[in-house]
N, CA and C of each residue as an Amber inpcrd file, in Angstrom:
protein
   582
  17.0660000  14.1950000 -28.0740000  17.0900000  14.7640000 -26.7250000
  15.8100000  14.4200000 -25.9550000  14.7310000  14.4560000 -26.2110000
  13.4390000  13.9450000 -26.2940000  13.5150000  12.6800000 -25.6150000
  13.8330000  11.8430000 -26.4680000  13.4940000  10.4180000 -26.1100000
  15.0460000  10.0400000 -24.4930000  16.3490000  10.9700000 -24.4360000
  16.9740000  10.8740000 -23.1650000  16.3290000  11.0700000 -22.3490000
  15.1440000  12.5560000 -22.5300000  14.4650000  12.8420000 -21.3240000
  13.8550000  11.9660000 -20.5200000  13.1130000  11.3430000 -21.7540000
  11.9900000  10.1950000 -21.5590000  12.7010000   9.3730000 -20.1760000
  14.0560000   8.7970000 -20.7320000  14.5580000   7.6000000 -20.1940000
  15.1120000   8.2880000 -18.8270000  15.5880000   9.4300000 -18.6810000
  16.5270000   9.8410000 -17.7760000  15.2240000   9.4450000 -15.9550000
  14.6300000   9.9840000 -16.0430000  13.7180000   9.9590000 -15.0900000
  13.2000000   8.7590000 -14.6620000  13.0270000   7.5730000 -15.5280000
  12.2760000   6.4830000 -14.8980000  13.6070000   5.7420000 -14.6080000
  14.5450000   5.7430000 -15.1580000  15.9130000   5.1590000 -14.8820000
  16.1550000   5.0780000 -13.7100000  16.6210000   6.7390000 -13.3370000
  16.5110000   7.3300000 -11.7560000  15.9910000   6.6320000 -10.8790000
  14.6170000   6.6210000 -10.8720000  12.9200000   6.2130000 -10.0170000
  13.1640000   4.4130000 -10.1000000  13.3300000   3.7860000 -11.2170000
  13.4730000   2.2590000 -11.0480000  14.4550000   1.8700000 -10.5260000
  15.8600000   2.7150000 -10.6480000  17.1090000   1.7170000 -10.2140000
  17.0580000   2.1990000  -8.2810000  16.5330000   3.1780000  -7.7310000
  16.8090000   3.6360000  -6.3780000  15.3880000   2.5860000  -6.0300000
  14.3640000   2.2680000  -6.9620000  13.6500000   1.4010000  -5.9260000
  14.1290000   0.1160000  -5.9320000  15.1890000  -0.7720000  -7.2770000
  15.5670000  -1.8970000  -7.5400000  16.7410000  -1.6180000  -6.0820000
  17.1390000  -0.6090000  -6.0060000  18.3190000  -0.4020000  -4.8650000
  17.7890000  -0.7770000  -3.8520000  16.9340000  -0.0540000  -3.3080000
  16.3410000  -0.4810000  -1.9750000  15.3820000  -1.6300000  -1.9120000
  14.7710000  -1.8550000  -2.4220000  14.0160000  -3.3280000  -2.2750000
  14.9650000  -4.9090000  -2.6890000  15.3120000  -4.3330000  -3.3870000
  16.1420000  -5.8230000  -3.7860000  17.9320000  -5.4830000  -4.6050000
  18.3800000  -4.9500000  -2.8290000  19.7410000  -4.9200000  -3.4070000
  20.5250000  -5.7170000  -3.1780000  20.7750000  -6.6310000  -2.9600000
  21.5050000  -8.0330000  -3.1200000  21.4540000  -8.7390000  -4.6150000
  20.3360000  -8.4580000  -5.3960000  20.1500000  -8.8070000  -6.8950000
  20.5080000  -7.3630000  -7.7330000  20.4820000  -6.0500000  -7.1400000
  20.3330000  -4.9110000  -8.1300000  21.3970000  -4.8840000  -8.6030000
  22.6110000  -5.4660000  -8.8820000  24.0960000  -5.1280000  -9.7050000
  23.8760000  -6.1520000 -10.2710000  23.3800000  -7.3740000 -10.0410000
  23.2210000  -8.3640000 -11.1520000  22.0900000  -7.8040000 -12.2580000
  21.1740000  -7.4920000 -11.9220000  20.0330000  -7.1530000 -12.2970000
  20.4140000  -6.3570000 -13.8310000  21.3480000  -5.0740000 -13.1570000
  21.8230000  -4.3010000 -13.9650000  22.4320000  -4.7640000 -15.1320000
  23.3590000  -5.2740000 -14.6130000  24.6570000  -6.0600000 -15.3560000
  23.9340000  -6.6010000 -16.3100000  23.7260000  -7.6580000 -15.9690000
  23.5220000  -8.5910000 -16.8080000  22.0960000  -8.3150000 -17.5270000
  21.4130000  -7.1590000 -17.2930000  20.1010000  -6.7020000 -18.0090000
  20.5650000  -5.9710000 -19.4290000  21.8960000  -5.3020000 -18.6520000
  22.5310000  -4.7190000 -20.0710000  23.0970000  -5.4880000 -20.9940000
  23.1920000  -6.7370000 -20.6570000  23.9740000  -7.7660000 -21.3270000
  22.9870000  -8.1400000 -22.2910000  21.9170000  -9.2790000 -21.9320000
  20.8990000 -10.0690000 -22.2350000  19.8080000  -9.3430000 -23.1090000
  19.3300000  -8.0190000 -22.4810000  18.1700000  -7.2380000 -23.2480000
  19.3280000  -6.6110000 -24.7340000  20.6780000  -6.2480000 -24.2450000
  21.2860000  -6.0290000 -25.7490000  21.6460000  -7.4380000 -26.9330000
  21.3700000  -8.6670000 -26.1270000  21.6860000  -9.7960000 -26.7820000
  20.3470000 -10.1260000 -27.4830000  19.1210000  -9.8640000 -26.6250000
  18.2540000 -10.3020000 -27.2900000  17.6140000  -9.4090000 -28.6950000
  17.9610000  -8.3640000 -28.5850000  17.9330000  -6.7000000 -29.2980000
  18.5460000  -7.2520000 -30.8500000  19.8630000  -7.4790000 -30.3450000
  21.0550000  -8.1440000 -31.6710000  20.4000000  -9.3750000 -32.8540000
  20.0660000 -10.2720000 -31.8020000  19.1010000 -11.1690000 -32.1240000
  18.0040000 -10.9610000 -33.4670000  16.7640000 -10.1080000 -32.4680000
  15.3260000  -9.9410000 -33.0320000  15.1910000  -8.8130000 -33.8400000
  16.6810000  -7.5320000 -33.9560000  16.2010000  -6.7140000 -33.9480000
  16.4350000  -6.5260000 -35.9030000  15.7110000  -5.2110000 -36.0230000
  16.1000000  -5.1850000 -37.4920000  17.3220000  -4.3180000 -37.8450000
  17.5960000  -4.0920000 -39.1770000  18.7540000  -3.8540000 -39.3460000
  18.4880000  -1.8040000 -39.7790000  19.0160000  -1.1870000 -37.9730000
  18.7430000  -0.0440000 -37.9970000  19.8110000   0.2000000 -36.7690000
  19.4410000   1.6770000 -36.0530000  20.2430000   1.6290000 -34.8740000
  19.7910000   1.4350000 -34.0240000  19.9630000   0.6250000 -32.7130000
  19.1130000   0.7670000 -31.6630000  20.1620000   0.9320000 -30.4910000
  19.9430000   2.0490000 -29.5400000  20.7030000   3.0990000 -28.6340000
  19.6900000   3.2060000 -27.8850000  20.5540000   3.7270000 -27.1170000
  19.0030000   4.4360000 -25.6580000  19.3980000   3.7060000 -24.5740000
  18.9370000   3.6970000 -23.3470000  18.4950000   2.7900000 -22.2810000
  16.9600000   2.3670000 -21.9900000  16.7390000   2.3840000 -23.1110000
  15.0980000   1.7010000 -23.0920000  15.2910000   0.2390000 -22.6850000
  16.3840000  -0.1680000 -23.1990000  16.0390000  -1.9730000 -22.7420000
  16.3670000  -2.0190000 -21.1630000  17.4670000  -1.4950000 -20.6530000
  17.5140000  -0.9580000 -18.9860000  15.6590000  -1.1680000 -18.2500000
  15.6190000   0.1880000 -19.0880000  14.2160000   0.7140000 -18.4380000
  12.9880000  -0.5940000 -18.2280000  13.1470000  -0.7950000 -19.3350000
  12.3400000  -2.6100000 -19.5690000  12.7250000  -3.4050000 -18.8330000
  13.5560000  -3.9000000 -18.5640000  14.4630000  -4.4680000 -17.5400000
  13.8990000  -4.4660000 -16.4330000  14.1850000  -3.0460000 -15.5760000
  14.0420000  -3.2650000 -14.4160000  12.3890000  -3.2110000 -14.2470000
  11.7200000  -2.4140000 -15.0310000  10.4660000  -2.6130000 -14.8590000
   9.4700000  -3.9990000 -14.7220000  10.1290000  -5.1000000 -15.9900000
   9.2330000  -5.9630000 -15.7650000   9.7080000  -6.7050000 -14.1390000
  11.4010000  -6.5870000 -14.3930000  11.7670000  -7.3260000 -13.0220000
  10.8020000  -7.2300000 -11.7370000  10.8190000  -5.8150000 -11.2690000
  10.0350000  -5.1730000 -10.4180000   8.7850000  -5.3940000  -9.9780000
   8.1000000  -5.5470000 -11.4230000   6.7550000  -6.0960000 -11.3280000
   6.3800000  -7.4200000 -11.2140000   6.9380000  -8.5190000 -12.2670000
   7.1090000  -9.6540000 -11.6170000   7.8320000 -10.2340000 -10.3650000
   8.6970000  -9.9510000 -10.1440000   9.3720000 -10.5460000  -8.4750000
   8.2920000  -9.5400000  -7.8320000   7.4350000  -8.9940000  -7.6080000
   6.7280000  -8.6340000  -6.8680000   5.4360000  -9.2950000  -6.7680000
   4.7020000  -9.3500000  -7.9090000   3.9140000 -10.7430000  -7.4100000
   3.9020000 -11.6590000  -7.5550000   5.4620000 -12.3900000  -7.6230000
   5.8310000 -13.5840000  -6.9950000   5.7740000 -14.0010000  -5.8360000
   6.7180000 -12.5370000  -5.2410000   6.7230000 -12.9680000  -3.5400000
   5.5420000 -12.6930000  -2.5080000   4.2600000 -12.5770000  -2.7190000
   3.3350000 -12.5070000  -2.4380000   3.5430000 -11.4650000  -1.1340000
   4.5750000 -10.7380000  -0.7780000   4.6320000  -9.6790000   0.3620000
   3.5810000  -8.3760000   0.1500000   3.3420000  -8.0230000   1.0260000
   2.4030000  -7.1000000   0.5590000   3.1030000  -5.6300000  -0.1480000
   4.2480000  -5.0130000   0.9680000   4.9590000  -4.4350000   0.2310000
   5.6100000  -4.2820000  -0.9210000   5.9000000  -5.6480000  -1.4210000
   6.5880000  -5.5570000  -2.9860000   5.6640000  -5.6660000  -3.9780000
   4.0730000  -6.4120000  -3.4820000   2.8920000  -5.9040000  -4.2230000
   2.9450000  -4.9120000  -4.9610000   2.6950000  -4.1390000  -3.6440000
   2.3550000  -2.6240000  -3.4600000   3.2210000  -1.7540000  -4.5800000
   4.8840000  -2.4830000  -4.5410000   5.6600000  -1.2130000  -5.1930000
   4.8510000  -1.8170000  -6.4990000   5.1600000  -3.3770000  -7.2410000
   4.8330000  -3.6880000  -8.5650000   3.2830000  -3.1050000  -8.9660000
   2.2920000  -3.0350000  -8.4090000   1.4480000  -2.2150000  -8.0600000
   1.3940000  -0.4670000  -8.9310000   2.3890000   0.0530000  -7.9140000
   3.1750000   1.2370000  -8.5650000   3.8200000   0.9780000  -9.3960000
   4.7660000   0.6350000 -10.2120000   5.4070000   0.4350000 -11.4150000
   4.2380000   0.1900000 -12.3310000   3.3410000  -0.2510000 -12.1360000
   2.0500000  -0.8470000 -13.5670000   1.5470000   0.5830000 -13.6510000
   1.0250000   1.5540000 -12.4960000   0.3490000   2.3900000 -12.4910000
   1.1330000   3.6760000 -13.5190000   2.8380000   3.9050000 -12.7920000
   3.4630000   4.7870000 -13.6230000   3.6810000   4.2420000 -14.6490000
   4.3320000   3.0670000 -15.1640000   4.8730000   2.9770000 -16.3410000
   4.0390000   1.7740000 -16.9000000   2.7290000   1.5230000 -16.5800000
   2.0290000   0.4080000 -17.6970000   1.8360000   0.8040000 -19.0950000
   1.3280000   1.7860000 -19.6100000   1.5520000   2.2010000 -20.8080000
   2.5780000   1.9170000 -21.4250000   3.8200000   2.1010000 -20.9530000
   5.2110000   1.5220000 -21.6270000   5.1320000  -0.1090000 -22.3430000
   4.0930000  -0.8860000 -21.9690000   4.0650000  -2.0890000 -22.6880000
   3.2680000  -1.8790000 -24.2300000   2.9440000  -1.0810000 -24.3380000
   2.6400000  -0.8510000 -26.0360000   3.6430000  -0.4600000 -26.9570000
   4.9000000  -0.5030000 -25.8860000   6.0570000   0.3050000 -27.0150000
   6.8180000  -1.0980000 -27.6230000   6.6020000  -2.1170000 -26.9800000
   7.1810000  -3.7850000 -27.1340000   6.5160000  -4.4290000 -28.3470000
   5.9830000  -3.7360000 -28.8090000   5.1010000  -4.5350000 -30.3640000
   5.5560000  -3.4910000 -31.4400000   5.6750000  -4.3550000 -32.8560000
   6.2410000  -3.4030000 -33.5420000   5.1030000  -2.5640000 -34.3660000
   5.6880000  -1.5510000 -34.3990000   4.8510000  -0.5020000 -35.5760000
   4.1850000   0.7040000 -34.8200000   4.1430000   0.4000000 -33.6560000
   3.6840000   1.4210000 -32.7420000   4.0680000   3.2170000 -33.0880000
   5.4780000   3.0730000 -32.8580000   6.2670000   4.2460000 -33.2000000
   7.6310000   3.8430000 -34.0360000   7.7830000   4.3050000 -35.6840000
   8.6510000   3.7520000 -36.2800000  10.1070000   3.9340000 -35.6510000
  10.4580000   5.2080000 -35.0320000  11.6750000   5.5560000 -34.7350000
  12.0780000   5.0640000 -33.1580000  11.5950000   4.2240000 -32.5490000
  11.5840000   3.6330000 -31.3200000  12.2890000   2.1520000 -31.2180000
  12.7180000   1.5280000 -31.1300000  13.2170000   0.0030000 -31.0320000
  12.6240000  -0.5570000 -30.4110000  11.6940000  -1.3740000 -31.1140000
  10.2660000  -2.0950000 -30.4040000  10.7910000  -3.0990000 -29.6820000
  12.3330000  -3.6890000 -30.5120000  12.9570000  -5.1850000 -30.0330000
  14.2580000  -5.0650000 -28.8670000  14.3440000  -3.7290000 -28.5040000
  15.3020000  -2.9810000 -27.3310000  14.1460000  -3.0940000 -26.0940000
  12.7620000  -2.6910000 -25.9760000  12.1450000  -2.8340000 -25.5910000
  11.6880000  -4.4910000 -25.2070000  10.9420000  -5.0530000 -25.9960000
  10.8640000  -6.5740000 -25.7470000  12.1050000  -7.3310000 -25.3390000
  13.0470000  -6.7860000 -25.9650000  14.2290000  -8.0970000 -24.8880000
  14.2770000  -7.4610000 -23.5140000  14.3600000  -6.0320000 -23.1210000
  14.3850000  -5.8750000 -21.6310000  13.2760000  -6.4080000 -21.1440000
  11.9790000  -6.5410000 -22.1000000  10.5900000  -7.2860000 -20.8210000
  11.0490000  -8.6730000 -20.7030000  11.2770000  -9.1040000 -21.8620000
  11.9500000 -10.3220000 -21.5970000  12.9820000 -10.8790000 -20.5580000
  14.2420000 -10.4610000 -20.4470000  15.1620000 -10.5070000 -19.9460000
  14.6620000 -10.2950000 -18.4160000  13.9390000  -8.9200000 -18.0390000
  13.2510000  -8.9370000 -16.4980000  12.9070000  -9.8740000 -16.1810000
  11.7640000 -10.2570000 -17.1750000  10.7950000 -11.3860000 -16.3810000
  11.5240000 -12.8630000 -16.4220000  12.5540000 -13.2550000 -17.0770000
  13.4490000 -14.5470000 -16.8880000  14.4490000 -13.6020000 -15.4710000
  15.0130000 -12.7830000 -14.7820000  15.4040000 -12.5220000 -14.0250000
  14.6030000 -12.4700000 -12.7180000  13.4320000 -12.2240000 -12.7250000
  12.1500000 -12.3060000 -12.0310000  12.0930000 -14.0150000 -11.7480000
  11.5210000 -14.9080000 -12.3080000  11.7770000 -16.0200000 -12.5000000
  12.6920000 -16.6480000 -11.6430000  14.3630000 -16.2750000 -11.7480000
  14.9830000 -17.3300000 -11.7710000  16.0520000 -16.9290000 -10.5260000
  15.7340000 -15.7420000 -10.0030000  17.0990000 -14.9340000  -9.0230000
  16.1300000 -15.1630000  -7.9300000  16.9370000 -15.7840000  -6.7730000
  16.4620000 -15.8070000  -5.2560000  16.7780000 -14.2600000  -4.6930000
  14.9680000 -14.3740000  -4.1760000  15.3380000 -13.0180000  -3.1420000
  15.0160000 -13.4900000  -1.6950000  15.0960000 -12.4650000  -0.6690000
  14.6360000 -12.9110000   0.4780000  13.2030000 -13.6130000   0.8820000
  13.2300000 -14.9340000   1.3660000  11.8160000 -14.7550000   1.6290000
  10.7270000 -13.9940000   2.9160000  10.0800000 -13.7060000   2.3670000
   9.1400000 -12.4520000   3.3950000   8.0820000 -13.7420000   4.0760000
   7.8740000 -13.8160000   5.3590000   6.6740000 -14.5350000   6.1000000
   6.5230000 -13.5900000   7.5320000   5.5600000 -14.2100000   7.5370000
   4.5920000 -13.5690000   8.7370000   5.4810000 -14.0840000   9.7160000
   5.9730000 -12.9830000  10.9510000   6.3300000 -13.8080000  12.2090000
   5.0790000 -15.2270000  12.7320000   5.7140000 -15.9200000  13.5220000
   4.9330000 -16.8900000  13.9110000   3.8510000 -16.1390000  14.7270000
   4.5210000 -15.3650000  15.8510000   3.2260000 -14.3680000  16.5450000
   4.4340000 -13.1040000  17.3220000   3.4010000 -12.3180000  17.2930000
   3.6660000 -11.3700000  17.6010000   3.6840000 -10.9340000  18.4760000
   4.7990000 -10.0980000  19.3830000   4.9350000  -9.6330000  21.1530000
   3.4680000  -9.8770000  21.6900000   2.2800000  -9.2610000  21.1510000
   1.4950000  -8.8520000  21.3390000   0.4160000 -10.2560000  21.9150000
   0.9930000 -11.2860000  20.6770000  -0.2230000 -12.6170000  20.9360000
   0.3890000 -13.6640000  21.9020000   1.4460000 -13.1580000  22.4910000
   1.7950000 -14.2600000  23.2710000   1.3140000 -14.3870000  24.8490000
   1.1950000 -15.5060000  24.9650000   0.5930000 -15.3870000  26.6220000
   1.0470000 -14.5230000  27.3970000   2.4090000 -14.4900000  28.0910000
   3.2510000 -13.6180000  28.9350000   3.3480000 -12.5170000  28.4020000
   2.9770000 -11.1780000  27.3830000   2.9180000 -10.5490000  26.9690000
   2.2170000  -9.6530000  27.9900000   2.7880000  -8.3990000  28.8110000
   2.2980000  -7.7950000  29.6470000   2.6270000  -6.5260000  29.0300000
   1.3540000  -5.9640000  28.8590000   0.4190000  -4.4670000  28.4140000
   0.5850000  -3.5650000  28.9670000   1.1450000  -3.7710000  30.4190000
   1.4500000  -2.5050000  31.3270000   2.4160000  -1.8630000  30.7130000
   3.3860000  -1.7980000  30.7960000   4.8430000  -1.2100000  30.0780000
   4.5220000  -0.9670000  28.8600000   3.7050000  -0.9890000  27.6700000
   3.6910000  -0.8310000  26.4460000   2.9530000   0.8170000  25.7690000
   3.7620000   1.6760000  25.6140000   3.6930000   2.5290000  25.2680000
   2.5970000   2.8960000  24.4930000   2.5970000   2.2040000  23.2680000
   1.4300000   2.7850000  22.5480000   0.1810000   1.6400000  23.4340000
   0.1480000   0.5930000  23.7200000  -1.3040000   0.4930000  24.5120000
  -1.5970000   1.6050000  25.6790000  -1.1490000   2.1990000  26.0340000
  -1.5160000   3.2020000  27.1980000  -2.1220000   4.5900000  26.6610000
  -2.2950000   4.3330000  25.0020000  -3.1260000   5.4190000  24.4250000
  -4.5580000   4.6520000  24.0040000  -5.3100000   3.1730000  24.8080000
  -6.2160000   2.9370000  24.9410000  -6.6900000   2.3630000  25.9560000
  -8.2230000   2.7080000  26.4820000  -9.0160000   2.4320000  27.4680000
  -9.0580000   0.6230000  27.4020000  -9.6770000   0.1260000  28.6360000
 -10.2520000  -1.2870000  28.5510000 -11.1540000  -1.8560000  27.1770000
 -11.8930000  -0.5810000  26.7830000 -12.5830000  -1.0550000  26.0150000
 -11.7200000  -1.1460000  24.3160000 -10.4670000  -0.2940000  24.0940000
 -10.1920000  -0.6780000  22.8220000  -9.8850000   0.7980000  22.4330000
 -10.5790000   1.7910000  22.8260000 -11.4450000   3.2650000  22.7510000
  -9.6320000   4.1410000  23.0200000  -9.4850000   4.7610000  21.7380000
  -8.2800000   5.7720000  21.9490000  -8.5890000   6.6400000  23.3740000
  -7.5280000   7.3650000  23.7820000  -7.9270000   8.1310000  24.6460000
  -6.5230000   8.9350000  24.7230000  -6.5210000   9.7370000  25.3880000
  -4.9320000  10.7740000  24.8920000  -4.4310000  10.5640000  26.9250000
  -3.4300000  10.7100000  27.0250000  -2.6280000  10.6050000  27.7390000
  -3.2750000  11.9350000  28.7420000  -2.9950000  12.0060000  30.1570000
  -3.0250000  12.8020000  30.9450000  -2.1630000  13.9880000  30.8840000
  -2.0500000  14.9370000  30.9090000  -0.9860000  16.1660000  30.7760000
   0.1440000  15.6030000  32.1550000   1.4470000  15.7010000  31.6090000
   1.9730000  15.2880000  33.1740000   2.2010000  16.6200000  33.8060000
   2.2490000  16.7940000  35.3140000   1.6650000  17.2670000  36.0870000
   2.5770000  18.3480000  36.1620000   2.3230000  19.6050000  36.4030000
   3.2260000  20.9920000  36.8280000   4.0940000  21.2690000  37.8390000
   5.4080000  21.4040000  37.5240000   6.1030000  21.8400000  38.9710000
   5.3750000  22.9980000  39.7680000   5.4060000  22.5050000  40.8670000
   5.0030000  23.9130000  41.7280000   5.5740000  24.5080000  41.7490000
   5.5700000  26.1510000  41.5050000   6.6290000  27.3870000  41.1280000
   7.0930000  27.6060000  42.9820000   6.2440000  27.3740000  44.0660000
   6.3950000  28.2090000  45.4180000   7.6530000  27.2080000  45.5320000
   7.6920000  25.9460000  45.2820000   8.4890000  25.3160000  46.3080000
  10.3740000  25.9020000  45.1790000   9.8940000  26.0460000  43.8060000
  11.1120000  26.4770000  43.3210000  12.0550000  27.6500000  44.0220000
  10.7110000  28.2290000  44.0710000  11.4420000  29.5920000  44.7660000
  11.8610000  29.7710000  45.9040000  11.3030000  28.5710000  47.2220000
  11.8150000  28.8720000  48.0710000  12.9580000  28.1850000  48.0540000
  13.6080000  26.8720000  47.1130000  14.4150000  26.3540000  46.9810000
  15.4150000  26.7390000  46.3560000  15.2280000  28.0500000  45.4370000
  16.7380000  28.6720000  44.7820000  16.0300000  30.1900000  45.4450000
  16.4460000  30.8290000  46.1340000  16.5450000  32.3940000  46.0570000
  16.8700000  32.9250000  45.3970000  16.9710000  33.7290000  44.6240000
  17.9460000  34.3040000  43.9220000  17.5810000  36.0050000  43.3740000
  18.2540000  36.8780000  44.2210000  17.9740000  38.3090000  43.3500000
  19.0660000  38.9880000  42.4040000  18.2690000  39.5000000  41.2760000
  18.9210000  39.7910000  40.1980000  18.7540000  41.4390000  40.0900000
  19.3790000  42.0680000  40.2070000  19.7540000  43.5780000  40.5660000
  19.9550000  44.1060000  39.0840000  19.6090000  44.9910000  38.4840000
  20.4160000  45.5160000  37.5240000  20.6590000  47.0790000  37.6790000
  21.7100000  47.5560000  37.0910000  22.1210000  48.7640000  37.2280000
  22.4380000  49.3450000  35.9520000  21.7520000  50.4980000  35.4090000
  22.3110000  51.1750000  34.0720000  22.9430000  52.2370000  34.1790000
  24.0170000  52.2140000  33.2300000  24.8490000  53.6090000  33.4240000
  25.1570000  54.2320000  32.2850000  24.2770000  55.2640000  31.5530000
  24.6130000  55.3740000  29.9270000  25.7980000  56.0100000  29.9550000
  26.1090000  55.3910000  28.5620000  27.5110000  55.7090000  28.4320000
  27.4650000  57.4080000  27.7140000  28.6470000  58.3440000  28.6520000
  28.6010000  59.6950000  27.8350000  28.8320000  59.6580000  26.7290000
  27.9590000  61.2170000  25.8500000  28.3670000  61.0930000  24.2210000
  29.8670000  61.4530000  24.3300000  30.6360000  60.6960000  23.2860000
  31.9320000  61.2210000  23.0360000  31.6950000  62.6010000  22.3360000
  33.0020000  63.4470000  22.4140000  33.0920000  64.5260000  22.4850000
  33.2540000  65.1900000  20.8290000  33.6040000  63.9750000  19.8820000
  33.8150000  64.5680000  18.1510000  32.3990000  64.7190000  18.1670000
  31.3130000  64.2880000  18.7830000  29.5440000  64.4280000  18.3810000
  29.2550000  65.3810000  19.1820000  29.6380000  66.3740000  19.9290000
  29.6290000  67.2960000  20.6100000  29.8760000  68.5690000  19.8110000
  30.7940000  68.8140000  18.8710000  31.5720000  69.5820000  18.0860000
  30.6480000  69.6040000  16.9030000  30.1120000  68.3770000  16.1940000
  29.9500000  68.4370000  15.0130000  28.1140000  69.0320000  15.2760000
């Protein structure tokens, strides 16, 4: 139960970021991670049980981390970045003897299997626009929203309060009197008795 826990959570956390960063590859990714990391498992592994979604977990992790600094984007850096930070420790579980009751070789075929998926699957390529609204000649500053929260010099500055309706001209423009009249209602007569 222990070692589901383990897996249940980074499973979660890797496949919704493999989802959103690179979902055009994330069903291959999957697929065929379950395929390859159990082929390579069959392979290397010794003659015991090996279960779990640890090779998954391996999987998408190394994927993640390598196609990230492949594509030199700063964002997918950033996530592979994060994946080393949460789950770098997890690369000591890929050598054997570490922990006897663990599948060292469920582990190594998913690093494996990632990083040949890393490798070899086209993702989008990320580049710098050529230039930006901003650097182009005809690029006029007047109309631009966030420049109008800085001075000539560069220097933030906060916007002017926009300006108050005048209350006189409201009033002489709607009249309006509001009258009220109260009339309590008599006690009924069973609360009279009692």
């Amino acid at each position: 139960m222990e070692h589901l826990f383990n897996n249940t959570i980074p499973i979660f956390i890797l496949m919704a970021a493999l989802r959103f960063f690179y979902r055009e590859q994330s069903l291959s990714v999957i697929g065929y991670g379950i395929l390859i990391s159990g082929l390579i498992t069959w392979i290397i592994g010794r003659e015991s049980y090996h279960i779990g979604a640890s090779g998954l977990i391996y999987v998408l992790t190394s994927f993640i981390f390598f196609k990230g600094i492949r594509t030199k984007h700063y964002r997918l850096v950033a996530l592979s970045l994060a994946v080393v930070l949460v789950y770098g420790s997890t690369i000591w579980y890929v050598f054997p003897d570490i922990e006897k009751n663990i599948s060292w070789e469920g582990h190594l075929g998913g690093l494996i299997a990632g990083f040949a998926f890393a490798v070899t699957m086209k993702t989008v390529e990320y580049q710098r626009p050529i230039k930006y609204d901003w650097e182009r000649p005809d690029f006029d500053p007047t109309g631009d929203k966030f420049l109008e929260r800085f001075d000539e010099n560069g220097n933030f500055v906060n916007l002017p309060p926009p300006p108050e309706p005048e209350t006189e001209m409201l009033e002489e423009q709607n009249p309006v009197q509001i009258t009220y009249i109260y009339i309590p209602n008599p006690k009924p007569e069973s609360d009279e008795k009692a």
